[in-house]
VOKE-611602 format. One line per 3 residues: their letters; for each residue x, y, z of C-alpha. Coordinates in steps of 0.1 Angstrom, whole numbers, plus 5000, padded with zeros to 4 digits. Layout:
! residues N
A) X/Y/Z  ... $
//
This chain:
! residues 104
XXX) 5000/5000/5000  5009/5036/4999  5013/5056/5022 $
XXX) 5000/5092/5020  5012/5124/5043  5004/5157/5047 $
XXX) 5040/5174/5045  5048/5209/5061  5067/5234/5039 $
XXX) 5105/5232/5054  5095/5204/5080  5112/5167/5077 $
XXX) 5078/5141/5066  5078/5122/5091  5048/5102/5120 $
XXX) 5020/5085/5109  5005/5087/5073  4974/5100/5070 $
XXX) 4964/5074/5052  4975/5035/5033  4959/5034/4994 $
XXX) 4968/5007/4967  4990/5027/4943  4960/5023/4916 $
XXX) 4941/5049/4942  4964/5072/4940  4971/5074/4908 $
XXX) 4932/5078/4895  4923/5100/4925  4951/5116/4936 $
XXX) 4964/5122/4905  5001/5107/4914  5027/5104/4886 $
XXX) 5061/5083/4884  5081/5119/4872  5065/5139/4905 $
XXX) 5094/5116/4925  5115/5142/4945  5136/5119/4967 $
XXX) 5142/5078/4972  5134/5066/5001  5165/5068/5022 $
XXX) 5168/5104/5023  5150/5128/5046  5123/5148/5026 $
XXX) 5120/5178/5032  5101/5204/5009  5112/5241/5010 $
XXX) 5134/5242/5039  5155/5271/5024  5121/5288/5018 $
XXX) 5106/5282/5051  5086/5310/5062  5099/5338/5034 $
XXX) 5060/5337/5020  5038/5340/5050  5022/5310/5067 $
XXX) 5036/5276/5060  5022/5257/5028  5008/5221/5028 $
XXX) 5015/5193/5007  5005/5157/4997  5031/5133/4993 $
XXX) 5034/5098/4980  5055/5069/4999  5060/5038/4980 $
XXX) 5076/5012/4989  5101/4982/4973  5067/4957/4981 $
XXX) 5043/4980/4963  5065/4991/4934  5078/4957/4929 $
XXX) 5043/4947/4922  5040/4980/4895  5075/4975/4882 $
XXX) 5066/4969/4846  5048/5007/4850  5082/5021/4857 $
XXX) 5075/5025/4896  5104/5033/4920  5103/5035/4957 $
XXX) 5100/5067/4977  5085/5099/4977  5066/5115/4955 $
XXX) 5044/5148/4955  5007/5148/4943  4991/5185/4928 $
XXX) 4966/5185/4947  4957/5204/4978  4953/5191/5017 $
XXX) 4916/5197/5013  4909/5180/4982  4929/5151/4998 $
XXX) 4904/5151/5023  4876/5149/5004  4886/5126/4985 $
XXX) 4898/5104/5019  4862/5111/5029  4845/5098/5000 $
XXX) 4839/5130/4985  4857/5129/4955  4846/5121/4918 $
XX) 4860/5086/4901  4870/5085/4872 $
//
């Protein structure tokens, strides 16, 4: 499954996922794409940290954790493990979490 965070501008990711969806999920409702990969799992992500505060309050963001289990399973896609982020905003994550979102 992936795992799916809410990520604070110039914060390390990091505590629980908000959420575990099969990688099929998040690509059709989330909107997830292999070239959105910032960083392979082994690294600390952190998004903005040189920009941290320069804009007003801090920006949210969705990102993507896959794993070796779950992109073993795509790897004829072109799937590789770790983070990626998704265009779309903490809210419509939400909705969509919630059942509110339109499939496709």
């Amino acid at each position: 499954m992936a795992k799916i965070w809410q990520a604070e501008e110039g914060k390390p990711l990091g505590g629980a996922p908000v959420a575990e969806k099969p990688l099929d999920w998040c690509v059709e409702e989330l909107g997830l794409r292999r070239l959105s990969r910032l960083a392979p799992p082994s690294e600390t992500l952190v998004i903005g940290a040189d920009r941290h505060g320069q804009f007003g309050d801090q920006r949210c963001f969705v990102v993507v954790g896959l794993d070796d289990e779950e992109t073993h399973a795509h790897s004829n896609e072109g799937w590789r493990s770790g983070y990626y982020l998704v265009l779309i905003s903490v809210d419509g994550l939400k909705s969509k979490l919630s059942g509110g979102g339109t499939s496709h």
